[in-house]
C-alpha positions as CSV (number, residue, x, y, z in Angstrom):
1,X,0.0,0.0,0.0
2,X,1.4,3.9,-0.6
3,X,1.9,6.2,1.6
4,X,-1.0,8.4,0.2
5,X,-3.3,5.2,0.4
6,X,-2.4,4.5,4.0
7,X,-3.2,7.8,4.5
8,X,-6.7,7.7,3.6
9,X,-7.7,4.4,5.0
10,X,-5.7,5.5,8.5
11,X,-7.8,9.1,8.9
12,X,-11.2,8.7,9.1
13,X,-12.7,12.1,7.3
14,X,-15.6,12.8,9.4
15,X,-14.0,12.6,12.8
16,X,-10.8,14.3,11.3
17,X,-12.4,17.3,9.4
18,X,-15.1,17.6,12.4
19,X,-12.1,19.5,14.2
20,X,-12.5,22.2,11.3
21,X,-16.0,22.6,11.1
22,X,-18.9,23.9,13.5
23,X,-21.8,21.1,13.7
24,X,-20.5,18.7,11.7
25,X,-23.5,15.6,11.9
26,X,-24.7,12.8,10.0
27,X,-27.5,13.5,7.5
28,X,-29.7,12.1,5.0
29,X,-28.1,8.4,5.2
30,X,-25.1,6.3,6.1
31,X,-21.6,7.8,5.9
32,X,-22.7,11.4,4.3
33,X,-22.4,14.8,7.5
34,X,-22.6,18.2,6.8
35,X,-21.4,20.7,8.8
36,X,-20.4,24.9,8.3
37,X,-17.2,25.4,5.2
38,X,-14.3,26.3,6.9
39,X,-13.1,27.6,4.0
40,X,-16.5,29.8,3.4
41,X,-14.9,33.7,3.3
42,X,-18.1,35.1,1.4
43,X,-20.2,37.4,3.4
44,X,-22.6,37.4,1.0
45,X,-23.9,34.1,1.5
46,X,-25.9,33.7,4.5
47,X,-25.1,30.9,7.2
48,X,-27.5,28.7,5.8
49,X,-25.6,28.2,2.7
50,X,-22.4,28.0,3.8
51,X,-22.5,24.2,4.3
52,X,-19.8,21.7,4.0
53,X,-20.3,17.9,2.9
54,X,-18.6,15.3,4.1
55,X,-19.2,11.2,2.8
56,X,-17.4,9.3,4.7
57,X,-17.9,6.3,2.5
58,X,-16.2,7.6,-0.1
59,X,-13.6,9.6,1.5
60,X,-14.2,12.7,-0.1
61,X,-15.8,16.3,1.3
62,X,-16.2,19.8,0.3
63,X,-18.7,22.9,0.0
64,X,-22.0,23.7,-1.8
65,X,-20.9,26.8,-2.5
66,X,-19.1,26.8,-6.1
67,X,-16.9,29.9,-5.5
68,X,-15.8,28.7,-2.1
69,X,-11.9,28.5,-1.4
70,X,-12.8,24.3,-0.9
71,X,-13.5,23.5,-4.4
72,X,-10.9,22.1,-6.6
73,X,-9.9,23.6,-9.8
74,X,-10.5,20.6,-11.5
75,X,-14.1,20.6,-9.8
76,X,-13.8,17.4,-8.2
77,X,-14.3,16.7,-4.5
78,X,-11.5,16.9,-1.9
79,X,-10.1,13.7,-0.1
80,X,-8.3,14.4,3.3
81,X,-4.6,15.4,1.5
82,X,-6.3,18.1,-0.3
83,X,-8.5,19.0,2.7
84,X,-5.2,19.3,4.8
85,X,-3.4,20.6,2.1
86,X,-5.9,23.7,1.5
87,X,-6.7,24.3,5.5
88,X,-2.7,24.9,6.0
89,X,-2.1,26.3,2.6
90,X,0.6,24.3,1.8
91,X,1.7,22.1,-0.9
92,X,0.2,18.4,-1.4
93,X,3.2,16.7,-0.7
94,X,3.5,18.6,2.3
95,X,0.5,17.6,3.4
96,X,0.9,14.3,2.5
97,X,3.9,14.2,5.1
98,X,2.7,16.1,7.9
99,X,-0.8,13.6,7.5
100,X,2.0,10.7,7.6
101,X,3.7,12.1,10.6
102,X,0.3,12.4,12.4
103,X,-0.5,8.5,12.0
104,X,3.1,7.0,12.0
């Protein structure tokens, strides 16, 4: 197994991204939370839409808010290196060894 897939199976997303957001809780069905972005910087939205996904089952997460910091150029979901990487604003492979260092 890489170090990138021991990563993923080693750090649960919901209980490690639940640090980062307010009110993360399961909703609508097994494996899927939503909680408040902590990447959400637009005042213009109002609370209620600044909601971030989670699905556990997958292993991927990020916001319902297209223009939100979380969103990926590529427009694909976040998994918990890009989650780490874009919290910390640093590098993938940086976050790919401090998320090592935390489970070693």
């Amino acid at each position: 197994m890489s170090k990138i897939d021991d990563i993923k199976t080693r750090v649960p997303l919901a209980p490690f991204i639940s640090r980062y957001t307010n009110g993360l809780k399961p909703s609508g069905g097994a494996g899927f939370f939503i909680g408040r972005c902590p990447f959400h910087q637009s005042a213009s939205d109002p609370p209620s839409k600044r909601k971030f996904w989670v699905n556990e089952r997958l292993g991927v997460c990020g916001c319902f808010v297209p223009r939100c910091a979380a969103q990926q150029p590529n427009g694909k979901p976040m998994d918990v290196i890009n989650f780490w990487s874009r919290l910390q604003d640093i590098s993938n492979n940086e976050a790919i060894e401090q998320l090592w260092e935390i489970i070693k």
